[in-house]
N, C-alpha and C positions, 0 to 999 in steps of 0.2 A: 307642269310638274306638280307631282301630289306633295304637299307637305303634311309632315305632320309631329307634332309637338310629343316626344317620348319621355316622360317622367320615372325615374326610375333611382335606387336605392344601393346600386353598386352594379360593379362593368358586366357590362356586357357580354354572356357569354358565345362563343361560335353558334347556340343551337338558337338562341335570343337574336341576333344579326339575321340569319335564315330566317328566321319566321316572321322580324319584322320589316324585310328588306322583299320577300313574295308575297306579303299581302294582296298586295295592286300590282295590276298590269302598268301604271306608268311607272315613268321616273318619278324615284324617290327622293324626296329633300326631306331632312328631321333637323330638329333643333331638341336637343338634351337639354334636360332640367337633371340634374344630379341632387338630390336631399340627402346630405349628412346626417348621420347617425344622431341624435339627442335625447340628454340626459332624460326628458321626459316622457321618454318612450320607452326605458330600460323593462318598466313592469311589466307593459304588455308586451313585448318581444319575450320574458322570461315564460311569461301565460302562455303564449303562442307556442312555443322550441316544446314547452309540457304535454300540451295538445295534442302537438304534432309527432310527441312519443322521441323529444330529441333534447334528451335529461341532460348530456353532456354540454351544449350546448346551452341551455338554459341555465347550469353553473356557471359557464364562464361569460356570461352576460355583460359583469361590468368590466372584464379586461381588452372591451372592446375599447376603440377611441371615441370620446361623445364631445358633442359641444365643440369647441374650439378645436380641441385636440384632433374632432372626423374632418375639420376642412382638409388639410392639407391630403391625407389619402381619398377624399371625395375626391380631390382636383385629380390624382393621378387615375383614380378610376373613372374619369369623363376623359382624360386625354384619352385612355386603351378603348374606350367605348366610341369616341370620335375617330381613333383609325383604323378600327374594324368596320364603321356603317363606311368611310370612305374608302378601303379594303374593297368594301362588296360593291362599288359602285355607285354609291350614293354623294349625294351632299350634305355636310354635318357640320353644326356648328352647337354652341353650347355653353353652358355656363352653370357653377356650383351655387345652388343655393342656399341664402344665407339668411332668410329671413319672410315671413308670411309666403308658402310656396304658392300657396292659391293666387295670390294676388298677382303674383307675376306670372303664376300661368295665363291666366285671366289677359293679363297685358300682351305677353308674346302670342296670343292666339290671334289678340287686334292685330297688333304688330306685324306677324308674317303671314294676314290672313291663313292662317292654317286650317287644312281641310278634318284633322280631324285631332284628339289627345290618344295617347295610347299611355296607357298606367302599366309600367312591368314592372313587378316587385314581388315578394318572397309573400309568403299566405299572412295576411294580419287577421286570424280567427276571431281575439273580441272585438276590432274595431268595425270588420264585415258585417257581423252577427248587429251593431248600433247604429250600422250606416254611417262610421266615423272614417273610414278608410278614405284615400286619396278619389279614388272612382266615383264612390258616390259624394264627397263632396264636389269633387270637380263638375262633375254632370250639371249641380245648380251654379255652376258660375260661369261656366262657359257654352259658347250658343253653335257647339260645334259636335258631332259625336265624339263620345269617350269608351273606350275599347279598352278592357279589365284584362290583361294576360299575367300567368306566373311569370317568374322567372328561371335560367336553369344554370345551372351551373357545371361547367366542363369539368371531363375527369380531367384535364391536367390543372385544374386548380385557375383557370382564369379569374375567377373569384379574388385573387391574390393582387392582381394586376399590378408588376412592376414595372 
């Protein structure tokens, strides 16, 4: 069975499940990493929505949920993103994180020997642009290929995940 360790920043959409569930010819095992929203991230998310020519969005920046307040809808968008990868036939397991993500990637990669990281998240322009994003830091900490995809989001709003 291929594993492989999926970090990622909100659920999973139907078109995200398809493309990371036909990668490989084998059977697929993932283990989710879910990273809550944080306060310290609000600036460059507002940089980024500017960039990305998505004003409205970059306004309402801070009535997202950050810090404490993004566990509780993190946890529900790992449940929806846990039973779509086992939806498509996979096995999934996972968990929200709450603290240094690197580090426990780092660990669950020892952990479930995992064959590879797969990073799916939304564009972080300035952090890409310093090599501060997920992808390339993870690349130096873990001894496994790291595989950089957007994320996409369904018209019916799975984004929302209730």
């Amino acid at each position: 069975m291929f594993t492989s360790v999926l970090m990622v920043e909100q659920p999973l959409s139907a078109t995200d499940v398809d493309f990371v569930t036909t990668l490989h010819d084998d059977d697929m095992s993932f283990v989710v990493l879910m990273q809550p929203r944080g306060k310290e991230d609000r600036l460059l998310r507002a940089i980024d929505d500017v960039a990305l020519g998505e004003l409205d969005e970059a306004v309402h920046e801070r009535d997202e949920p950050e810090g404490e307040a993004a566990l509780k809808p993190a946890a529900v968008a790992l449940e929806h993103s846990l039973r779509a990868l086992r939806a498509a036939g996979c096995a999934a397991v996972g968990q929200v994180v709450d603290d240094h993500p690197l580090d426990l990637l780092r660990s669950v990669v020892d952990q479930t020997h995992a064959d590879e990281v797969i990073v799916l998240v939304a564009p972080h322009l300035v952090e890409e642009f310093f090599h501060r994003d997920w992808a390339s830091r993870a690349r130096h900490k873990v001894g496994v290929p790291v595989l950089k995809l957007y994320a996409h989001a369904d018209e019916e709003g799975a984004a929302q995940a209730d």
